[in-house]
LOMI-229609 format. One record per residue (C-alpha): residue number from 0; residue in one letter; x, y, z. Coordinates in steps of 0.02 Angstrom, whole numbers, always signed. Example, Ala and Ser with C-alpha at 12.3 -4.5 7.8 and 13.67 -1.06 7.14 Angstrom:
<kevos>
+-----+---------+--------+--------+--------+
: num : residuo :      x :      y :      z :
+-----+---------+--------+--------+--------+
:   0 :       a :   +615 :   -225 :   +390 :
:   1 :       s :   +684 :    -53 :   +357 :
+-----+---------+--------+--------+--------+
</kevos>
This chain:
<kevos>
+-----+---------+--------+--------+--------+
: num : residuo :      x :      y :      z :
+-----+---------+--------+--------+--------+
:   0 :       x :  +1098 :  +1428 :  +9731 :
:   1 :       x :  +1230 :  +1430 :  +9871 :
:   2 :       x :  +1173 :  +1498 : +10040 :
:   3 :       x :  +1363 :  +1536 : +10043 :
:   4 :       x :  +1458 :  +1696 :  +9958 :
:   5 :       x :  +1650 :  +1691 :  +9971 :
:   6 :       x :  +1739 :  +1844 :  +9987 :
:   7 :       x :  +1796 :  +1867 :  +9793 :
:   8 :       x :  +1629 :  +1831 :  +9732 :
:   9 :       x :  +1556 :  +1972 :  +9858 :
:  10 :       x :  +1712 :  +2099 :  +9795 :
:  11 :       x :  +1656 :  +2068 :  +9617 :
:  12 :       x :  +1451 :  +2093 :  +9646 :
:  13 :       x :  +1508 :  +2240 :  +9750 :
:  14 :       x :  +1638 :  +2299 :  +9615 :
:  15 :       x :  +1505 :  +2284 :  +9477 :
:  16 :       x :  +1386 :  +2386 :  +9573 :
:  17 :       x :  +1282 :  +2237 :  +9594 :
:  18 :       x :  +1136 :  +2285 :  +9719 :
:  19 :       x :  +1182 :  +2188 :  +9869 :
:  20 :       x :  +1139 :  +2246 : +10044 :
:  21 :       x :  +1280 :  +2215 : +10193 :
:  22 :       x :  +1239 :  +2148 : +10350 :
:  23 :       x :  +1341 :  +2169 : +10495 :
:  24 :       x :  +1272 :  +2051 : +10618 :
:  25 :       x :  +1436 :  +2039 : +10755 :
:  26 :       x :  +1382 :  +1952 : +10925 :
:  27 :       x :  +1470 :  +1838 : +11050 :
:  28 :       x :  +1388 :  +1782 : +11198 :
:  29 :       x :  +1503 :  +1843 : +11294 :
:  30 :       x :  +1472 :  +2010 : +11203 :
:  31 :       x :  +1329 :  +2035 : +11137 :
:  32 :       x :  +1339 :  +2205 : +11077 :
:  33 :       x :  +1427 :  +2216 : +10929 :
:  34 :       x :  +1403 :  +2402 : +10862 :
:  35 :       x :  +1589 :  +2451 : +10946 :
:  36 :       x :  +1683 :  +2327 : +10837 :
:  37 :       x :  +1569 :  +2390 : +10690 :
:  38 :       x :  +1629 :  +2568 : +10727 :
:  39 :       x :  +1818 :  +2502 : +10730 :
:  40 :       x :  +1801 :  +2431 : +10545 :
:  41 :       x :  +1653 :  +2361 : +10426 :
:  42 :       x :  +1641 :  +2295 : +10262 :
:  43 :       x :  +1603 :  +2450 : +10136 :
:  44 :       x :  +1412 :  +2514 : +10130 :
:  45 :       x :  +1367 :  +2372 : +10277 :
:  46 :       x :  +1264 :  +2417 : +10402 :
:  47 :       x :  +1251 :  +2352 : +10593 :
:  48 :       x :  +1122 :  +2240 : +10645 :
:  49 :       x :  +1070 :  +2206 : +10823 :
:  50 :       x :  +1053 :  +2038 : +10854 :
:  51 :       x :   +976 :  +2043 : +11025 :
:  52 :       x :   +867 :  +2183 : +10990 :
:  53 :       x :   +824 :  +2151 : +10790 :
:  54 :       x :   +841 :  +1976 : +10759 :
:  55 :       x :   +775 :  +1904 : +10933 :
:  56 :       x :   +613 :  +1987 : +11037 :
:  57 :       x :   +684 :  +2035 : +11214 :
:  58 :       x :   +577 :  +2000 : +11403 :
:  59 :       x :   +488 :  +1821 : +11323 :
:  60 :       x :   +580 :  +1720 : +11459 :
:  61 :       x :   +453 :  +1572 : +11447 :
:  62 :       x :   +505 :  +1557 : +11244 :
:  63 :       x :   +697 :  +1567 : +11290 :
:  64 :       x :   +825 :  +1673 : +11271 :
:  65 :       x :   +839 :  +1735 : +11111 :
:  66 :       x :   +622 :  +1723 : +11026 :
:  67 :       x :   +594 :  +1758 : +10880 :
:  68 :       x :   +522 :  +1951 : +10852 :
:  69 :       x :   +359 :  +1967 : +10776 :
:  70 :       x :   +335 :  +1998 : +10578 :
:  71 :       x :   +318 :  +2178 : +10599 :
:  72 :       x :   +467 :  +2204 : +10722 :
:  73 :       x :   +571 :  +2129 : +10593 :
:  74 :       x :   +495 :  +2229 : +10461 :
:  75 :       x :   +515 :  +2376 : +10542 :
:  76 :       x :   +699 :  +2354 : +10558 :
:  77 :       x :   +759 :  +2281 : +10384 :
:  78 :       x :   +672 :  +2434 : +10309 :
:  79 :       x :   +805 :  +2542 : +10454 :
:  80 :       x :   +927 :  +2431 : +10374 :
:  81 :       x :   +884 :  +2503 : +10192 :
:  82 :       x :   +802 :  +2338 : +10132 :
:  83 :       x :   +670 :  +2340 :  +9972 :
:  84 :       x :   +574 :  +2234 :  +9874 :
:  85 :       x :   +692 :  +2141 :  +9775 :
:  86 :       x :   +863 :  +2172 :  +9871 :
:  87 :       x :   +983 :  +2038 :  +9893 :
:  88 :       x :  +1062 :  +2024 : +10067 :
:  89 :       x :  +1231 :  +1949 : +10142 :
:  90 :       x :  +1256 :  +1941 : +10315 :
:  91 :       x :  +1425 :  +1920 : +10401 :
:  92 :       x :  +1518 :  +1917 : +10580 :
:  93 :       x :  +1679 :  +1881 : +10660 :
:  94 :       x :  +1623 :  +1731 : +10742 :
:  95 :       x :  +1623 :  +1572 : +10600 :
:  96 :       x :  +1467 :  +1622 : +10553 :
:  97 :       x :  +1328 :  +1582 : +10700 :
:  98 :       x :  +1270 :  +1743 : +10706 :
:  99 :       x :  +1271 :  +1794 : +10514 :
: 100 :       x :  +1163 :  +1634 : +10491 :
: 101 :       x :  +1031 :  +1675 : +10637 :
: 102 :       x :   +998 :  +1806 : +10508 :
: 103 :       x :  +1008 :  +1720 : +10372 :
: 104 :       x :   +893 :  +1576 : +10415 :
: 105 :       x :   +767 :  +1713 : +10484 :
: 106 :       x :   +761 :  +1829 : +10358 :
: 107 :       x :   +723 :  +1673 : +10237 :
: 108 :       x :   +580 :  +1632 : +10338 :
: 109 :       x :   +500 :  +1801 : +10287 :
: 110 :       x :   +543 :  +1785 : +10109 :
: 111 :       x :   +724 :  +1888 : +10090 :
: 112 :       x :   +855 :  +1830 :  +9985 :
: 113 :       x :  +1002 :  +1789 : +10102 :
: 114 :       x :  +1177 :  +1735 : +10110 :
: 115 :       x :  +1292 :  +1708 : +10223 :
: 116 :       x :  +1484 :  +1767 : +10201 :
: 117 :       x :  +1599 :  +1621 : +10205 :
: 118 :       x :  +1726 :  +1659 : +10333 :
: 119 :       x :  +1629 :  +1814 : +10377 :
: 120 :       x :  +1742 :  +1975 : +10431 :
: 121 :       x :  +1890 :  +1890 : +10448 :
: 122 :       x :  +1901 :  +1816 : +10272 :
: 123 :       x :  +1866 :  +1992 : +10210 :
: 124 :       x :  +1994 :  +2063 : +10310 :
: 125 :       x :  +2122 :  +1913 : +10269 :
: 126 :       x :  +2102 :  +1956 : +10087 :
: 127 :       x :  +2164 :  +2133 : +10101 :
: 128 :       x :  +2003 :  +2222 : +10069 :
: 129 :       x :  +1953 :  +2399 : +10105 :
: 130 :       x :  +1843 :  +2440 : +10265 :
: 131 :       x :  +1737 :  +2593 : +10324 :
: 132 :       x :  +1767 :  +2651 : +10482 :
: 133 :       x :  +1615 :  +2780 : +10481 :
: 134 :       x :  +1438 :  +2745 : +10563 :
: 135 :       x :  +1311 :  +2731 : +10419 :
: 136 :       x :  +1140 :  +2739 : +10432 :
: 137 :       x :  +1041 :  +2683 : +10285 :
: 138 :       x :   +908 :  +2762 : +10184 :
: 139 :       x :   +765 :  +2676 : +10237 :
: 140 :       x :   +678 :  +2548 : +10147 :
: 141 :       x :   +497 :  +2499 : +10108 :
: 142 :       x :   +512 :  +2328 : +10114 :
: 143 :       x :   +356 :  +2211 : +10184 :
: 144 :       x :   +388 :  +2034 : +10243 :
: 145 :       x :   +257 :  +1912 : +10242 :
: 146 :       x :   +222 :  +1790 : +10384 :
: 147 :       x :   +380 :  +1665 : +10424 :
: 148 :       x :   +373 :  +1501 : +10358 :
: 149 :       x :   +441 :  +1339 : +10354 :
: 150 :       x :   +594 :  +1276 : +10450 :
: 151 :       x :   +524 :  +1292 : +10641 :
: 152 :       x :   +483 :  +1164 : +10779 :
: 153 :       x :   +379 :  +1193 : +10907 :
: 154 :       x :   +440 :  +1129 : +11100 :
: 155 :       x :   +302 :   +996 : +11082 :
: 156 :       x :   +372 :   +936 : +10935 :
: 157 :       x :   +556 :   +950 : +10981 :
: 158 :       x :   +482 :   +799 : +11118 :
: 159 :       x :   +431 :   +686 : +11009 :
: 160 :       x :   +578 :   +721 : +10872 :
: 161 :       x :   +680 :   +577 : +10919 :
: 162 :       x :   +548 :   +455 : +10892 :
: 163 :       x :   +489 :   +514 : +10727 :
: 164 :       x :   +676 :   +559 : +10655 :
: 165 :       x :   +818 :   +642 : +10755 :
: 166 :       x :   +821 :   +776 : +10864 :
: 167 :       x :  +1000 :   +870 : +10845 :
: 168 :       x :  +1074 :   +965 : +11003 :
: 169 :       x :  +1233 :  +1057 : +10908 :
: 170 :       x :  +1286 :  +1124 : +11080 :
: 171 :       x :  +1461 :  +1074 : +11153 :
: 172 :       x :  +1466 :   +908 : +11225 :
: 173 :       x :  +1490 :   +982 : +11398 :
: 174 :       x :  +1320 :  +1069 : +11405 :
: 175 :       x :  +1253 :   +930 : +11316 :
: 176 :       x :  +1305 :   +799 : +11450 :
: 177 :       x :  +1258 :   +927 : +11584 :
: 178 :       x :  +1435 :   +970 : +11660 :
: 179 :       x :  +1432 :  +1155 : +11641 :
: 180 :       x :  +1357 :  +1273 : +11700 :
: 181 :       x :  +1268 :  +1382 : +11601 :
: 182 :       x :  +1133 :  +1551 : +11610 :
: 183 :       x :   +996 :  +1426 : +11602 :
: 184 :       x :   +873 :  +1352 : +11752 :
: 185 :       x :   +994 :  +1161 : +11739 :
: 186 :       x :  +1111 :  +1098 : +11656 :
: 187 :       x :  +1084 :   +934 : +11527 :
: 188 :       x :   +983 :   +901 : +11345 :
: 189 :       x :   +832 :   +841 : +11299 :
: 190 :       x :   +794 :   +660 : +11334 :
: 191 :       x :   +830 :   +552 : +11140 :
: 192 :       x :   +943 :   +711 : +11079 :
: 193 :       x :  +1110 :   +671 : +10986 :
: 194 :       x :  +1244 :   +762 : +10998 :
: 195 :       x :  +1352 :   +850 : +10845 :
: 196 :       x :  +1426 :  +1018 : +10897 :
: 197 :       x :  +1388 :  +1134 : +10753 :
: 198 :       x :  +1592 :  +1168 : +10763 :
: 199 :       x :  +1599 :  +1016 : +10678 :
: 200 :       x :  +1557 :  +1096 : +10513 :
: 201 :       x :  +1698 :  +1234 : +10529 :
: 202 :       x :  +1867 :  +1203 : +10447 :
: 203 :       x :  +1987 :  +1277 : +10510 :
: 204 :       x :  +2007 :  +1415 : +10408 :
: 205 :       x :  +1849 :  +1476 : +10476 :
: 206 :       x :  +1756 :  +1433 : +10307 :
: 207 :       x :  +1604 :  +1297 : +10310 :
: 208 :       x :  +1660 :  +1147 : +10292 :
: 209 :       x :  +1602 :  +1090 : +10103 :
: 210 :       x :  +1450 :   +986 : +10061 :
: 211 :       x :  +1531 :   +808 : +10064 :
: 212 :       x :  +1615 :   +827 : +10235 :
: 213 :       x :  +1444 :   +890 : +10331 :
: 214 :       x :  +1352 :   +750 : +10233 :
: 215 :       x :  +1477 :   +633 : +10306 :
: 216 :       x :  +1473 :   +701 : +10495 :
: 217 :       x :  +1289 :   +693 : +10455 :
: 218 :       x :  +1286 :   +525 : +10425 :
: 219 :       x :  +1391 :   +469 : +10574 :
: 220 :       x :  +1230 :   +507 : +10682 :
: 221 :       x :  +1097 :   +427 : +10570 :
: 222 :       x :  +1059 :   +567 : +10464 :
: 223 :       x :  +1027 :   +568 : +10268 :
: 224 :       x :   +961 :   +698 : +10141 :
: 225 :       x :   +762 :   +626 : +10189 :
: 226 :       x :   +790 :   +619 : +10383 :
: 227 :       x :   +677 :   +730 : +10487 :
: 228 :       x :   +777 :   +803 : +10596 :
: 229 :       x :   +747 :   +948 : +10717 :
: 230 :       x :   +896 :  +1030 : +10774 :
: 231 :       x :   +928 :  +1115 : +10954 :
: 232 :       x :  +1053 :  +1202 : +11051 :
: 233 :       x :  +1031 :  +1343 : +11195 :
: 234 :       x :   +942 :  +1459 : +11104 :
: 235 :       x :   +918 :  +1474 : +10952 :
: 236 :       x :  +1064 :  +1529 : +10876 :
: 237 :       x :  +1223 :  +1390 : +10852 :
: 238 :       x :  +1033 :  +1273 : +10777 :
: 239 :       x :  +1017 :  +1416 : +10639 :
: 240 :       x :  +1205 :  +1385 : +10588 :
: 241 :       x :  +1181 :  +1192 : +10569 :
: 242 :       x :  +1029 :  +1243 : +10475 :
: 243 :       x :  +1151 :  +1314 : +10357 :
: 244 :       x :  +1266 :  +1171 : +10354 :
: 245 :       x :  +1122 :  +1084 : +10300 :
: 246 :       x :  +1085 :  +1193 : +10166 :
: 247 :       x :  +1259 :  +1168 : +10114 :
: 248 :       x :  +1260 :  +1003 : +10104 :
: 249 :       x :  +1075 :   +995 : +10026 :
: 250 :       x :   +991 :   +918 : +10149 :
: 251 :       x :   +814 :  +1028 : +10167 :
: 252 :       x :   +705 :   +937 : +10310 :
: 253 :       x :   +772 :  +1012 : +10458 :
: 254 :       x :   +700 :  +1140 : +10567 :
: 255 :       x :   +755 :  +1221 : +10701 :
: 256 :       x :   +667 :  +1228 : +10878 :
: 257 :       x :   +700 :  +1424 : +10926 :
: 258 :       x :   +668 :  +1422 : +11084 :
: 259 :       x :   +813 :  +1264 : +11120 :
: 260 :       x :   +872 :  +1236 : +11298 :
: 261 :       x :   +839 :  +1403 : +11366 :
: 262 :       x :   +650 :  +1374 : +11324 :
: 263 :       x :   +656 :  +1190 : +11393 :
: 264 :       x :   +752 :  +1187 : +11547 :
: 265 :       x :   +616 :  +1322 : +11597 :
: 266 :       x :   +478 :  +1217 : +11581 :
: 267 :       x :   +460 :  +1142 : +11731 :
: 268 :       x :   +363 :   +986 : +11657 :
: 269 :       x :   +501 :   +951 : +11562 :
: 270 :       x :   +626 :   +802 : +11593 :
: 271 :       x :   +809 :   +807 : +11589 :
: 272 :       x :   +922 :   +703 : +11524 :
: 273 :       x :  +1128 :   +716 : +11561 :
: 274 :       x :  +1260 :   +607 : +11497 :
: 275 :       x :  +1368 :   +561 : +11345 :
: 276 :       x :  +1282 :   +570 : +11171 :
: 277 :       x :  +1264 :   +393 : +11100 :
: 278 :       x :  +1360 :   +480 : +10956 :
: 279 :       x :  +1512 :   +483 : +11068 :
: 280 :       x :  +1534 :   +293 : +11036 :
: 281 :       x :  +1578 :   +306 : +10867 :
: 282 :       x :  +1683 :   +457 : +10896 :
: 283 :       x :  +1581 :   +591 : +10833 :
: 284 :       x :  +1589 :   +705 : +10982 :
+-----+---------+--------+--------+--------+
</kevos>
């Protein structure tokens, strides 16, 4: 099945009464909290999720910026969210998707039936659809997650990723070269990383791009459906979105190292590398 619902397939579920759960998962780096543009207008029955707060474990600076919370953090609040045994989830933002698939790939992990909405809020809105503009807080739910599983690298591993497959940094190319500055210790990539912006699987109607076109941008950096590939970016976040493209595309050996850049750059045993990606030679990035 699709990781991906588009916006009439979601009307219809929803129009049939079909028991899906709503995720409102709206962050930006630049601004993080996304509960005031939740409050402005929401998809119908959707509830807000913190991202920072739910979906990442604050004050873990040595595992990067955004950690992963522990099993019964994350428990704790998809049963606030109104999440059961059995309940099918879709997650959405206003942001192409990176933060609706941070849940999605995390909620996976720990056994939940996820998709992401293609085009997200926008897409919704586009299309003409109804919003709530009321706060809602669930009835909660007794759902119990087992341990996570599958699709995570370690920071040991994302080392020696290059040499065993590829090790994916899906950042832009100016962080990955090292020419901006960003919230982290310094600026550059991993030493063996390529570079493919996870932008690259966008269209520009802010849907994912479909499965031939990421398995052809795939390709242009060495990777095919049995690559190993571990994918990183600053933390945690833009990797879980190229996770997705991945899923699209059906390509199911990649994992994502959480902790990314922001873990790696504060390692101070770590080397540096800065500089195009040797994917910039064939015009990739």
């Amino acid at each position: 099945m699709s990781p991906l619902v588009s916006v009439d397939e979601l009307a219809a579920e929803l129009a049939a009464d079909a028991p899906v759960r709503l995720l409102d998962v709206r962050w930006r780096l630049d601004r993080a909290e996304g509960r005031p543009d939740y409050l402005l207008g929401h998809l119908p029955g959707a509830v807000y999720v913190d991202l920072e707060r739910e979906l990442a474990r604050p004050g873990v600076p040595e595992q990067g910026r955004h950690p992963l919370p522990d099993r019964a953090d994350l428990e704790a609040a998809a049963r606030r969210w109104g999440v059961s045994a059995g309940d099918r989830l879709v997650a959405y933002d206003d942001n192409d998707g990176v933060a609706a698939a941070r849940a999605w790939w995390l909620l996976r992990r720990h056994g939940l039936d996820v998709r992401v909405l293609d085009g997200g809020f926008r897409a919704w809105v586009a299309s003409g659809r109804r919003l709530e503009h009321s706060d809602r807080a669930a009835v909660a739910g007794d759902v119990s997650l087992p341990e996570g599983s599958g699709g995570l690298a370690t920071i040991d591993e994302a080392a020696v990723a290059p040499a065993r497959g590829v090790l994916l940094d899906v950042r832009a190319p100016q962080h990955y070269r090292g020419q901006a500055v960003g919230t982290d210790p310094v600026s550059g990539h991993i030493p063996g990383a390529l570079n493919l912006p996870t932008v690259a699987h966008i269209a520009p109607d802010g849907l994912l791009r479909g499965p031939d076109e990421i398995r052809t941008s795939l390709a242009a950096v060495g990777i095919g459906q049995d690559t190993d590939v571990v994918i990183t970016c600053s933390s945690g976040i833009a990797s879980a979105h190229t996770s997705l493209a991945f899923a699209v595309a059906g390509y199911g050996r990649a994992r994502v190292f959480a902790g990314s850049w922001s873990q790696w750059s504060r390692d101070p045993g770590r080397p540096v590398a800065t500089g195009a990606s040797p994917a910039a030679a064939i015009g990739v990035v």
